[in-house]
Backbone as ProteinMPNN parsed JSONL, in Angstrom:
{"seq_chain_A": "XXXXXXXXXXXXXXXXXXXXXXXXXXXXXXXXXXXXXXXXXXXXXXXXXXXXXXXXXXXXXXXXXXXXXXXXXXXXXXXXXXXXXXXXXXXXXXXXXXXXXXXXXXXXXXXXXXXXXXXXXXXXXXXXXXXXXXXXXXXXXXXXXXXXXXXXXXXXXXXXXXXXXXXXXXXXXXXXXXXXXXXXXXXXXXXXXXXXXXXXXXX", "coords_chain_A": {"N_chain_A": [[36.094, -34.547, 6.508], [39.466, -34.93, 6.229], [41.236, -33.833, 3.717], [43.928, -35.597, 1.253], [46.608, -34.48, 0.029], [48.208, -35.445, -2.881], [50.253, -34.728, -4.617], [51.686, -33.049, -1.995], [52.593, -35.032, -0.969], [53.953, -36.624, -2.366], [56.074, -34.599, -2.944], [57.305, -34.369, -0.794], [58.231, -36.871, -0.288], [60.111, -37.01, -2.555], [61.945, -35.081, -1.58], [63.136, -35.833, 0.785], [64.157, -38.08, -0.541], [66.268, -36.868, -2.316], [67.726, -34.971, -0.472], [68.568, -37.169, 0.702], [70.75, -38.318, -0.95], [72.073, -36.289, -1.47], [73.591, -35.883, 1.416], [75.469, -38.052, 1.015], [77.402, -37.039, -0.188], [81.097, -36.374, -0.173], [83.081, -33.97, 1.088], [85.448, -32.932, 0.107], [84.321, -33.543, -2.809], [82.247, -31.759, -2.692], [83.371, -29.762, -2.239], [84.853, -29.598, -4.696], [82.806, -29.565, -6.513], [81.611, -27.122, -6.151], [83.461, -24.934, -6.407], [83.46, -25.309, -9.245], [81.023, -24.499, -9.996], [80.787, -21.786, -9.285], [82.175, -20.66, -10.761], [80.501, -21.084, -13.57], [78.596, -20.346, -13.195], [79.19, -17.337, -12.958], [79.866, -16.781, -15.476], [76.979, -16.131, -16.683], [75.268, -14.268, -18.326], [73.03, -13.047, -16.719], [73.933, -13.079, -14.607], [76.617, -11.511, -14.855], [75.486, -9.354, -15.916], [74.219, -7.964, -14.059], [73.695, -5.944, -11.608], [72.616, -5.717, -8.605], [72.55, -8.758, -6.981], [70.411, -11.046, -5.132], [71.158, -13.296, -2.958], [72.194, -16.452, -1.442], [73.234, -18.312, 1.46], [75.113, -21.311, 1.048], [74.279, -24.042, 3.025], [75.646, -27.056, 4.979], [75.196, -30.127, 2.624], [74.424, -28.794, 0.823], [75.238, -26.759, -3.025], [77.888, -25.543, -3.497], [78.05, -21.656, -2.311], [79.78, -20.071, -1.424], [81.53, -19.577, -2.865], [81.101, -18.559, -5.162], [79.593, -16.231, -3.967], [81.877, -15.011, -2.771], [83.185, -13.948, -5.591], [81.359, -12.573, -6.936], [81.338, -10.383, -4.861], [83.777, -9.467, -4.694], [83.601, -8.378, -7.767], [82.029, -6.232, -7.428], [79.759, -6.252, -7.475], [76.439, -6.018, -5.677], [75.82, -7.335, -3.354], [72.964, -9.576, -1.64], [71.564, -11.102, 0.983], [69.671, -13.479, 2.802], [67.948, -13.251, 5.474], [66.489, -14.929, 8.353], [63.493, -15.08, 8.875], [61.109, -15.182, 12.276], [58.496, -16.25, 11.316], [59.362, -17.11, 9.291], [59.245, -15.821, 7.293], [61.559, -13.744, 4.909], [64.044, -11.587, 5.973], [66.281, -8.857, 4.783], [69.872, -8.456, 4.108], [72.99, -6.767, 2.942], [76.091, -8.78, 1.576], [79.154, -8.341, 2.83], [81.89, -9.245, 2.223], [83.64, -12.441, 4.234], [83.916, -11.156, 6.656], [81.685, -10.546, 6.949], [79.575, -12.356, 7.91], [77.123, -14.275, 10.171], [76.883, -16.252, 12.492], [73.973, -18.264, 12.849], [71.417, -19.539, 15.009], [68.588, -21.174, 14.581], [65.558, -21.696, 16.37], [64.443, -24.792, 16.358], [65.947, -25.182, 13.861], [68.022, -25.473, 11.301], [71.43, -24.153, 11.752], [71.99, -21.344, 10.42], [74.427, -19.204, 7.945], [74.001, -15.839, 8.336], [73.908, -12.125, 6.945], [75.601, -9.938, 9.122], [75.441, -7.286, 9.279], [72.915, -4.422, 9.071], [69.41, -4.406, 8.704], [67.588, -4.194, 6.093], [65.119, -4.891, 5.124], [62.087, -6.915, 4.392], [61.245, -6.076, 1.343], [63.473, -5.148, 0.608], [64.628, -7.237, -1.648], [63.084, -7.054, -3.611], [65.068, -5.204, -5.433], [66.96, -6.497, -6.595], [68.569, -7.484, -9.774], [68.881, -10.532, -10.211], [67.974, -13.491, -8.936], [69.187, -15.704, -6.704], [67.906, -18.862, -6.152], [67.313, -21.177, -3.861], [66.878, -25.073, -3.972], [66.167, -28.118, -4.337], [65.626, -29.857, -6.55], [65.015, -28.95, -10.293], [62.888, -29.206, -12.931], [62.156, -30.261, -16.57], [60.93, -28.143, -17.275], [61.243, -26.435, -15.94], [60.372, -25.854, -13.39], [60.473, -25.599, -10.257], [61.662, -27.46, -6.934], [61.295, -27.214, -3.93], [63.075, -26.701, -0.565], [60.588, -26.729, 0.926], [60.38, -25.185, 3.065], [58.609, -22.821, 2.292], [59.998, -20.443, 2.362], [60.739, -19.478, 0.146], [58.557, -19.225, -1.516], [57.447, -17.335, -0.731], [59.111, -14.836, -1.078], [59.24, -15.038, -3.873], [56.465, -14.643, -4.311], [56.324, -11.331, -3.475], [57.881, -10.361, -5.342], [56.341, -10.687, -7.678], [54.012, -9.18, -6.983], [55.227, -6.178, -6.881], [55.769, -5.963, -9.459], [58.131, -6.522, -10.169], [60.746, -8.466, -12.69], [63.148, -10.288, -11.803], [66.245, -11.937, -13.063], [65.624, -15.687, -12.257], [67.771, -17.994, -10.643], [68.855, -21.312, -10.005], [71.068, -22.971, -8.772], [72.319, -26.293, -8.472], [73.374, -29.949, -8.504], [74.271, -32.673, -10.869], [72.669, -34.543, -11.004], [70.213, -33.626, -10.097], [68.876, -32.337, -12.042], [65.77, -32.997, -13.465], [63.276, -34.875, -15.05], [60.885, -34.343, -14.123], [58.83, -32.291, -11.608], [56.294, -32.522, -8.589], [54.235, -29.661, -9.372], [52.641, -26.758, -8.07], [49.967, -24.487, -8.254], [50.373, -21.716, -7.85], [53.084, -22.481, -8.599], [56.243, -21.195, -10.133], [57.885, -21.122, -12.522], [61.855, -21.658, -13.206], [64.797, -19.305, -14.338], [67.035, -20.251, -15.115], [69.232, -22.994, -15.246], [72.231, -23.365, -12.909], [74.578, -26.185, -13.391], [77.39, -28.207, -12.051], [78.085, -29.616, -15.063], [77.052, -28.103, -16.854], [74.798, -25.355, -18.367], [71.156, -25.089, -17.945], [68.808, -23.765, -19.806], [65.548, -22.272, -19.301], [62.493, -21.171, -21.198]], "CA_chain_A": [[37.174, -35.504, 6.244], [41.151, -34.495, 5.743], [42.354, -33.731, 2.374], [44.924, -35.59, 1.071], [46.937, -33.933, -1.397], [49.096, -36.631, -3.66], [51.224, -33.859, -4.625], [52.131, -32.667, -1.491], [52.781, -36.561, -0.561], [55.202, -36.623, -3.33], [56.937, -33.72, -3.143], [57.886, -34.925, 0.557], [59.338, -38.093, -0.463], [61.646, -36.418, -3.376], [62.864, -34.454, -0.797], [63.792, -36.814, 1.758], [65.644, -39.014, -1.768], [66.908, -35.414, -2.804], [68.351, -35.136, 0.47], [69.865, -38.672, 0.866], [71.467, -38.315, -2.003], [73.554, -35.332, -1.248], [74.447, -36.196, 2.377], [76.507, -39.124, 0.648], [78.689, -36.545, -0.747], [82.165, -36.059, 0.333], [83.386, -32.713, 1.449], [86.547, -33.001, -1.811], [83.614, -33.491, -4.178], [81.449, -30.805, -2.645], [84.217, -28.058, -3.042], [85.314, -28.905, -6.193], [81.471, -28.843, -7.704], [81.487, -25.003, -5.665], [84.405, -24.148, -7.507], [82.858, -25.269, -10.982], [79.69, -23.868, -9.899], [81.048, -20.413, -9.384], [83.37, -20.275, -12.528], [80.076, -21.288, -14.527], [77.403, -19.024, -12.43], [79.444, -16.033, -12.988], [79.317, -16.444, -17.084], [75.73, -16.579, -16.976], [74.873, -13.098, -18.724], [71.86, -12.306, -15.91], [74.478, -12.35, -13.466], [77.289, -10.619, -15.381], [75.354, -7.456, -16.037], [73.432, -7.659, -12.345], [74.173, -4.373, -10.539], [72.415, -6.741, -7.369], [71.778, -9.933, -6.936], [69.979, -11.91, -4.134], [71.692, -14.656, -2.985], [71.883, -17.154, -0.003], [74.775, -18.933, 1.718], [74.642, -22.277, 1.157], [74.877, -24.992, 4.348], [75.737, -28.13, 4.643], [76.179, -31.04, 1.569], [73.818, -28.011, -0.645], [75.964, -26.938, -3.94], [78.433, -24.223, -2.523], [77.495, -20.7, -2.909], [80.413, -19.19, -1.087], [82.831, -19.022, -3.559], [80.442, -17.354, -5.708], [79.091, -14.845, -3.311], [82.993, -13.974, -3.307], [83.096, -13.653, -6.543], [80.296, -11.263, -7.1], [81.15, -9.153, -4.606], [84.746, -8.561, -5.915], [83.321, -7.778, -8.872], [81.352, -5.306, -7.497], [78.329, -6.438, -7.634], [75.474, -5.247, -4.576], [75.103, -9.03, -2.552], [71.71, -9.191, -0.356], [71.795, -12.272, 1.169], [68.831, -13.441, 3.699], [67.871, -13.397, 7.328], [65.123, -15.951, 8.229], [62.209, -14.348, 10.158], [60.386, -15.868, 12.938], [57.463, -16.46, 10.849], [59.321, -18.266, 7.893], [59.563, -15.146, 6.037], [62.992, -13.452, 4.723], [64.444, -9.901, 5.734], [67.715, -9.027, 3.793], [71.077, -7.477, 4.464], [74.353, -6.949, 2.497], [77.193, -9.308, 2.138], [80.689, -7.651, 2.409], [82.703, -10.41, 2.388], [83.569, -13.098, 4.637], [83.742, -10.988, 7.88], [80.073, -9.879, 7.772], [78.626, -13.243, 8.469], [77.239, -14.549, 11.58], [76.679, -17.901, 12.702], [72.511, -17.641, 13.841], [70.731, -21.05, 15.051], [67.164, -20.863, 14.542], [64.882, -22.133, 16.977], [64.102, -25.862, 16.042], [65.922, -25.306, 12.316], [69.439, -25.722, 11.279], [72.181, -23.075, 11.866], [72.563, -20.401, 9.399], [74.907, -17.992, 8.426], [73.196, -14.91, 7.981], [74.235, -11.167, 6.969], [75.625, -9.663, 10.6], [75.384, -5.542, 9.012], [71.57, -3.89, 8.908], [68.577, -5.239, 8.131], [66.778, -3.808, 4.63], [63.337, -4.821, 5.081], [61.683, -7.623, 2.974], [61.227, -5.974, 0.046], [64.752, -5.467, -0.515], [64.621, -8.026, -2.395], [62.521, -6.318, -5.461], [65.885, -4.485, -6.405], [67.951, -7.682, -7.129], [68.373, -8.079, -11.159], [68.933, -11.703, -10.102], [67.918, -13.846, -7.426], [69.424, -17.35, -6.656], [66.992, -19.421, -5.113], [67.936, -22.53, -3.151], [66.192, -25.916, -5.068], [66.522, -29.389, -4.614], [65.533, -30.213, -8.046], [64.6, -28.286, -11.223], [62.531, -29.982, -13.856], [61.948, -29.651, -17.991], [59.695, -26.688, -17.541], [61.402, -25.105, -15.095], [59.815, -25.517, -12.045], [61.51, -25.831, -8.824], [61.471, -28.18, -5.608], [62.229, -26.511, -2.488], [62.819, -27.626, 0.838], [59.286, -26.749, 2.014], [59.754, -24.183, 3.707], [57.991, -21.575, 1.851], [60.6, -18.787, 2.333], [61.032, -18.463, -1.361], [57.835, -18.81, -1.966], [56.985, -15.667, -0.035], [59.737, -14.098, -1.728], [58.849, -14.769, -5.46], [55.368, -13.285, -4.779], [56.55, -10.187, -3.374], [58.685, -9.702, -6.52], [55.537, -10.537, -8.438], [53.579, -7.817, -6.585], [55.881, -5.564, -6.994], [55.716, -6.043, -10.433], [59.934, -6.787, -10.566], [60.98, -9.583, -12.888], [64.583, -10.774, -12.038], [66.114, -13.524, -13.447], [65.423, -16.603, -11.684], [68.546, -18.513, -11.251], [69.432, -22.042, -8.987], [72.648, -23.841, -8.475], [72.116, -27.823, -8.223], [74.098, -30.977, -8.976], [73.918, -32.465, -12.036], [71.596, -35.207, -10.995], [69.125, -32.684, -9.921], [68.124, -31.924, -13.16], [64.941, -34.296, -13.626], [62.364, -34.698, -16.11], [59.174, -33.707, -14.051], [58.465, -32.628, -9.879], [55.012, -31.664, -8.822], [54.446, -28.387, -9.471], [51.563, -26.104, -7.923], [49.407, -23.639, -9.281], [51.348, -20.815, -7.763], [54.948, -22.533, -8.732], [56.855, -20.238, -11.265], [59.358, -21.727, -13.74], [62.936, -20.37, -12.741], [64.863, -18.878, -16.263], [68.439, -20.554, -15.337], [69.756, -23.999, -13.988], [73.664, -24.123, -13.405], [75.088, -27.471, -12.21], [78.729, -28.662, -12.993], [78.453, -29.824, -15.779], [76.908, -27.032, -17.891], [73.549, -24.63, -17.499], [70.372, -25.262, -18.584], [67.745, -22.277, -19.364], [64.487, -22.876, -19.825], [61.697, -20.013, -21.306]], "C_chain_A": [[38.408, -34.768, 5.732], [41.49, -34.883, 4.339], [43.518, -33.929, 2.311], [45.374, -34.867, -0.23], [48.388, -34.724, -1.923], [50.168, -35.443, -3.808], [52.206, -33.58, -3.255], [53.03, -33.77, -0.684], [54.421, -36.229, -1.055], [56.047, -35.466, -3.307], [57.925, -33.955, -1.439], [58.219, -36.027, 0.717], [60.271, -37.731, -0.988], [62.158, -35.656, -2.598], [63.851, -35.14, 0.004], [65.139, -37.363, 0.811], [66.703, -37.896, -1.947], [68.446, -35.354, -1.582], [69.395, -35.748, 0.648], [71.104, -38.448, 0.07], [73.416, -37.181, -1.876], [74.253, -35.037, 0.431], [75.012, -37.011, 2.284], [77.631, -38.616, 0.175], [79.555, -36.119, -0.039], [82.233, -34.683, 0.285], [84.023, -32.542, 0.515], [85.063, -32.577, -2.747], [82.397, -32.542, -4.171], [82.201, -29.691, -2.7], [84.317, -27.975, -4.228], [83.852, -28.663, -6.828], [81.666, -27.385, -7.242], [82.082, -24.56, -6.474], [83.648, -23.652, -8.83], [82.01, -24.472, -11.075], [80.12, -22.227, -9.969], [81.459, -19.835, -10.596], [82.541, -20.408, -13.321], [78.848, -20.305, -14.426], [78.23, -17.726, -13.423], [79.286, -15.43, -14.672], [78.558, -16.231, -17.481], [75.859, -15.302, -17.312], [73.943, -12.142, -17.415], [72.754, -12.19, -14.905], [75.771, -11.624, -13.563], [77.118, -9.56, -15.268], [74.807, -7.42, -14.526], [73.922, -6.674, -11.763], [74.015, -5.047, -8.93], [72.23, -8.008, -7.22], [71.607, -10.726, -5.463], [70.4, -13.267, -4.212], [71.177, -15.504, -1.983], [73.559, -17.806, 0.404], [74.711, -20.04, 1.621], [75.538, -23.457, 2.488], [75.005, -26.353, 4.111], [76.17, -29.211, 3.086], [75.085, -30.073, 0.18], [75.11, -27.582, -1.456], [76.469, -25.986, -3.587], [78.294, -23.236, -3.335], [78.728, -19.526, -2.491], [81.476, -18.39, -1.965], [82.42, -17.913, -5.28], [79.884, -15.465, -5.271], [80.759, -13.88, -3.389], [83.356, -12.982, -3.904], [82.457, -12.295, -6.889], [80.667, -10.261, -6.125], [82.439, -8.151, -4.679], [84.861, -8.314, -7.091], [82.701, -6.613, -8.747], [80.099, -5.262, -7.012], [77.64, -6.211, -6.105], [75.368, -7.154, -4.518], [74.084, -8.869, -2.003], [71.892, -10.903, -0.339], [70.152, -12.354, 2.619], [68.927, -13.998, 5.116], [66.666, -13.631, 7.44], [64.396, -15.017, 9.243], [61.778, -15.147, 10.678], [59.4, -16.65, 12.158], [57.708, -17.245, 9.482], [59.707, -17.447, 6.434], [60.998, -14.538, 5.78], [63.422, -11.88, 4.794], [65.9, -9.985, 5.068], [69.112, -8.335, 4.157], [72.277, -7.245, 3.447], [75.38, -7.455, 2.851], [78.009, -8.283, 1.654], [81.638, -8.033, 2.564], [82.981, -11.228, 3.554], [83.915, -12.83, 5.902], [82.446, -10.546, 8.08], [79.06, -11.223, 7.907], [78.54, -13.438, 9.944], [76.597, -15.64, 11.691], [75.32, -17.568, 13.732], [72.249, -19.252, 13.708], [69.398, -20.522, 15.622], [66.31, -21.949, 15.178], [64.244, -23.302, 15.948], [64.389, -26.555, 14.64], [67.446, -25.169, 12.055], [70.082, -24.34, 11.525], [72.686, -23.095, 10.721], [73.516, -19.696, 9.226], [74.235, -16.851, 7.386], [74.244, -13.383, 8.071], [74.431, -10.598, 8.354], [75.008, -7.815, 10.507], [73.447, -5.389, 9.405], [70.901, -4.234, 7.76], [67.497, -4.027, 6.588], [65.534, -3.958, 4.718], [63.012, -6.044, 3.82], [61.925, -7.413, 1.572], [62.254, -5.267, -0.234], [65.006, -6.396, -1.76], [64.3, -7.844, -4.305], [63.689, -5.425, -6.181], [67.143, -5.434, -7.04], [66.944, -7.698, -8.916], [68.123, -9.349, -11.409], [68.551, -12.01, -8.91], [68.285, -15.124, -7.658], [68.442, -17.736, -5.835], [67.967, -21.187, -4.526], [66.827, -23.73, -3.86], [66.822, -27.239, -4.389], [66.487, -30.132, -5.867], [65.008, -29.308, -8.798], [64.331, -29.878, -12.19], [62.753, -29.798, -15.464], [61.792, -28.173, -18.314], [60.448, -26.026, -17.051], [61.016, -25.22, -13.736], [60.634, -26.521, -10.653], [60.884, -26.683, -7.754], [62.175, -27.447, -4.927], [62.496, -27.506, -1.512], [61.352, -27.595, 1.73], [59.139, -26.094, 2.575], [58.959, -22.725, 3.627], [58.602, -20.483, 2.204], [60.174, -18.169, 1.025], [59.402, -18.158, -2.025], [56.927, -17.167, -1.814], [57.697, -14.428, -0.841], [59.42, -13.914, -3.397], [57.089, -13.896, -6.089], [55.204, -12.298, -4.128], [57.12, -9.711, -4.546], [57.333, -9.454, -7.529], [54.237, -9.192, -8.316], [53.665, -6.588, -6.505], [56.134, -5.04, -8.444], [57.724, -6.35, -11.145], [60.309, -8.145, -11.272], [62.463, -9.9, -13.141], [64.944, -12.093, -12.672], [66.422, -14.58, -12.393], [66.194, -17.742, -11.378], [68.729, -19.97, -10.215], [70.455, -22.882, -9.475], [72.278, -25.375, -7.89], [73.086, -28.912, -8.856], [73.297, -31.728, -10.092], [72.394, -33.81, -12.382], [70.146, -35.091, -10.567], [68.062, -32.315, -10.479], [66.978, -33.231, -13.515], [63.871, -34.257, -14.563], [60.803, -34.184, -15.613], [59.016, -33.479, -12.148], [57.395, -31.967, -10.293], [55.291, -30.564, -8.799], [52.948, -28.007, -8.607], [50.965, -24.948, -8.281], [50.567, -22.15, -8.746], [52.891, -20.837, -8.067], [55.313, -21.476, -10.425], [58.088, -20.873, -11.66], [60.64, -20.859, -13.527], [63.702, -20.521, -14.44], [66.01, -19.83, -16.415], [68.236, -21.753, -14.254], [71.715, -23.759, -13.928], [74.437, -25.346, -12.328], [76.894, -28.028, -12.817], [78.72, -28.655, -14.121], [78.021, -28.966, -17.166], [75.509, -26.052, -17.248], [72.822, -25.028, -18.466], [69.664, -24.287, -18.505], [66.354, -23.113, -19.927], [63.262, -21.372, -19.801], [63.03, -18.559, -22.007]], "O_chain_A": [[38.271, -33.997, 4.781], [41.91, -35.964, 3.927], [44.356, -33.195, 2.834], [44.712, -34.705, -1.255], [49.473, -34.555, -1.367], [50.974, -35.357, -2.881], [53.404, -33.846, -3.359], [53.961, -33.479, 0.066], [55.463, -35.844, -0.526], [57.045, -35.712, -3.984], [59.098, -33.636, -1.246], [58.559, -36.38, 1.847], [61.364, -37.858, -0.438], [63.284, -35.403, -3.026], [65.076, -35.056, -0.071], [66.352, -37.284, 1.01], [67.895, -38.094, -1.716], [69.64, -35.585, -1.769], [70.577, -35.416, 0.744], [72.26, -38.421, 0.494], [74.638, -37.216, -2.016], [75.155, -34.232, 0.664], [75.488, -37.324, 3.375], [78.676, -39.252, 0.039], [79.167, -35.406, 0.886], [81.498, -34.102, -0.513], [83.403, -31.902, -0.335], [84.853, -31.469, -3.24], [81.648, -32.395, -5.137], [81.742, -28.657, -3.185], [84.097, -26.991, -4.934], [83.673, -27.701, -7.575], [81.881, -26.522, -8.094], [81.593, -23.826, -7.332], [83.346, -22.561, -9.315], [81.971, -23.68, -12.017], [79.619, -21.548, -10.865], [81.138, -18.817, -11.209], [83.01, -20.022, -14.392], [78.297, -19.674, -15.329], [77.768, -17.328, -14.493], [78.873, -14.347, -15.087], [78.629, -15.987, -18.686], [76.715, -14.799, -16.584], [74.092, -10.94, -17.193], [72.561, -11.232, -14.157], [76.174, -11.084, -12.533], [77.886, -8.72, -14.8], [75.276, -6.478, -13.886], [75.042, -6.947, -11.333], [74.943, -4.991, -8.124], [71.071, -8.177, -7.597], [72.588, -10.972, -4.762], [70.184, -14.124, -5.069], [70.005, -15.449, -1.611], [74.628, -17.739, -0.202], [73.829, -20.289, 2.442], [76.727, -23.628, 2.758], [74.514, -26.848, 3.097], [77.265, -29.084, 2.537], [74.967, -30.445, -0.988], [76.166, -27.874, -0.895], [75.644, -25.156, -3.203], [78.32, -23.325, -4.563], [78.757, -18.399, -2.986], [82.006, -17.28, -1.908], [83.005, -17.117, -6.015], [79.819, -14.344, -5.776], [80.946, -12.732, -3.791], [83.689, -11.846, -3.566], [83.012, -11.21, -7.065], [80.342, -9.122, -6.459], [82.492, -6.922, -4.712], [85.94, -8.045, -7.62], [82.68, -5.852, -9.714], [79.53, -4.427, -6.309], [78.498, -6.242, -5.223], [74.974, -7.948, -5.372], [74.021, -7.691, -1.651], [72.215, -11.682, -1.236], [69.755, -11.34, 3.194], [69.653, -14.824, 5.667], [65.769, -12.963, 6.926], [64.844, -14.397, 10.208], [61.755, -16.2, 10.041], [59.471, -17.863, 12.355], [56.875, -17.801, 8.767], [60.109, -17.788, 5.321], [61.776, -14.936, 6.647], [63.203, -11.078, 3.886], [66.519, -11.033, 4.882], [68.861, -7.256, 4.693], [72.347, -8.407, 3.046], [75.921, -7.158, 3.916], [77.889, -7.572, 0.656], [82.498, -7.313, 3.072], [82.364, -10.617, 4.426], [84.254, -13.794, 6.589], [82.041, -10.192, 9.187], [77.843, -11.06, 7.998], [79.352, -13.055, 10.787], [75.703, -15.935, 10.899], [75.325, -16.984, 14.815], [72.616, -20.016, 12.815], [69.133, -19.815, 16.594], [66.282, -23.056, 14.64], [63.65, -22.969, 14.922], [63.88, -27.563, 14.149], [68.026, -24.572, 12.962], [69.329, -23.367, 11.514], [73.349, -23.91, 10.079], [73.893, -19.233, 10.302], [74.023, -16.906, 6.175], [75.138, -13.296, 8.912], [73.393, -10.695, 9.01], [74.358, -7.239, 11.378], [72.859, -6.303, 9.983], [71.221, -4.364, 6.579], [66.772, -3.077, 6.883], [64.8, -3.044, 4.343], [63.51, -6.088, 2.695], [62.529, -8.141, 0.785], [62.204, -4.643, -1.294], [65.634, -6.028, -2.753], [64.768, -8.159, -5.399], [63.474, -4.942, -7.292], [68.037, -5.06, -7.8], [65.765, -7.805, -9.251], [67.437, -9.693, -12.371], [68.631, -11.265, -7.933], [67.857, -15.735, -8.638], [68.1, -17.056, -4.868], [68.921, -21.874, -4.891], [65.823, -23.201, -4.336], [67.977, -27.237, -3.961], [67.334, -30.983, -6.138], [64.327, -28.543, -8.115], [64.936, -30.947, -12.26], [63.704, -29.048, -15.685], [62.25, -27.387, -19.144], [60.579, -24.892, -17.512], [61.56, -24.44, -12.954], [61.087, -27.637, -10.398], [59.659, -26.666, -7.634], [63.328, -27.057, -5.113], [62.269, -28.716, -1.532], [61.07, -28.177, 2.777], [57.991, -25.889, 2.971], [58.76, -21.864, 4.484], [57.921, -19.476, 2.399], [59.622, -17.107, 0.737], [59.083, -17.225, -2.763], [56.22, -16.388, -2.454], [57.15, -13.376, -1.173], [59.382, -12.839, -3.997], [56.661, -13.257, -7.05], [54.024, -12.001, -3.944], [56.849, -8.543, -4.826], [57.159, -8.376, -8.097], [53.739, -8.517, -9.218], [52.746, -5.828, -6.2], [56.608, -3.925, -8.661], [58.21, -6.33, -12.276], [60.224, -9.108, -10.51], [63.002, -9.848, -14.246], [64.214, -13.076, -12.798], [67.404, -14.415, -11.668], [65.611, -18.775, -11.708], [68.747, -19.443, -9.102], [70.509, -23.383, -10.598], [71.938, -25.436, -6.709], [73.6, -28.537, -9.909], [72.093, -31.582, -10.305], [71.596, -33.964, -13.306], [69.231, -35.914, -10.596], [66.928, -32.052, -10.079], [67.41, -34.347, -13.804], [63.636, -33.079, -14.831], [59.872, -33.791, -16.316], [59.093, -34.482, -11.439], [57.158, -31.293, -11.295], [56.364, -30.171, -8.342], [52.138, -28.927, -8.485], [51.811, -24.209, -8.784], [51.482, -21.779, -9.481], [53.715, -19.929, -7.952], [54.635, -21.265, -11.431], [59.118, -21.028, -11.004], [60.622, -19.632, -13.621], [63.443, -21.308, -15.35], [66.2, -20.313, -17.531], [67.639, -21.805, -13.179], [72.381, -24.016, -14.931], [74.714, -25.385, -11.13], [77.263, -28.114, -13.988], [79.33, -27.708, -14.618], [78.531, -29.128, -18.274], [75.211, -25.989, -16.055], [73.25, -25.318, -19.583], [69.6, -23.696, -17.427], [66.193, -24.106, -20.637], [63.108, -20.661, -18.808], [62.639, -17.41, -22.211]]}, "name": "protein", "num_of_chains": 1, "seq": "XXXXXXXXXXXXXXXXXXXXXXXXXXXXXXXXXXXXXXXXXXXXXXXXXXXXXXXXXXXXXXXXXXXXXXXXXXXXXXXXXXXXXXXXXXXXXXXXXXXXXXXXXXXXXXXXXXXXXXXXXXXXXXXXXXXXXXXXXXXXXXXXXXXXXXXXXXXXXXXXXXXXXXXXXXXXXXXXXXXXXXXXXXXXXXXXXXXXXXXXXXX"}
């Protein structure tokens, strides 16, 4: 007989709401949170001192990441940004500002833009001080909702194998922040939330 798993139920409805929610938002009120979001990211201490940090680009009505990735990388800072693998998993490349993207559409999955330079190899990843992860919600504890697709999860236990502990950081709106999503035994509490209206750490 087929195992249901209530969890996994639920974590595939809050997505869908998650979702809804932020394809109601206007394009105006999704720049200016980016803005905020960048100007409040960049104070965060873990990504101040960061020599690298792993990012992503963010698509669609997600909380904009571009004007951060900017940011960071006229500061200096080493970008790795990811390139989806066939299989779900993530190879990495360097951003170098806003001519090294490339507009990739992934067989049956939205169009990305992904690093266009040379590819790093997975475990690039283990030299990021920081890593942003992508989230639909963060809870009390800490623990993150994805979209499901188990990239990050692939990615957080390579870092853990690796023995590398960056700080853990996601970018969400401010109604994001929620008092409880399922979690699973492998989920890991991320250290930083920042959403408009301030950051939350947790641990």
């Amino acid at each position: 007989m087929a195992e249901t798993d209530p969890d996994k139920a639920t974590k595939r409805t809050l997505r869908g709401e998650f979702l809804a929610v932020r394809s109601r938002l206007t394009r105006d009120d999704a720049q200016k949170a980016a803005a905020v979001l960048a100007e409040r990211a960049l104070e965060l201490p873990e990504l101040a001192g960061a020599r690298t940090v792993a990012a992503y680009v963010s698509v669609g009505s997600e909380p904009g990441t571009r004007a951060l990735l900017d940011a960071l990388h006229a500061r200096g800072t080493r970008v790795l940004l990811p390139v989806l693998l066939a299989d779900n998993d993530l190879d990495w490349g360097a951003y170098d500002g806003e001519g090294s993207l490339e507009r990739v559409q992934h067989t049956g999955k939205i169009e990305l833009l992904e690093p266009s330079g040379a590819r790093l190899g997975p475990d690039a990843v283990t030299e990021a001080d920081a890593v942003l992860l992508p989230g639909l919600a963060v809870d009390e504890r800490g623990m993150r909702l994805g979209r499901g697709g188990g990239s990050y999860d692939r990615v957080l236990a390579r870092l853990e194998r690796a023995g590398a502990d960056p700080a853990l950081v996601v970018l969400l709106y401010d109604a994001e922040v929620v008092a409880r999503v399922p979690a699973e035994a492998h989920d890991k509490p991320v250290h930083a939330v920042v959403t408009p209206s301030g950051v939350h750490r947790f641990h």
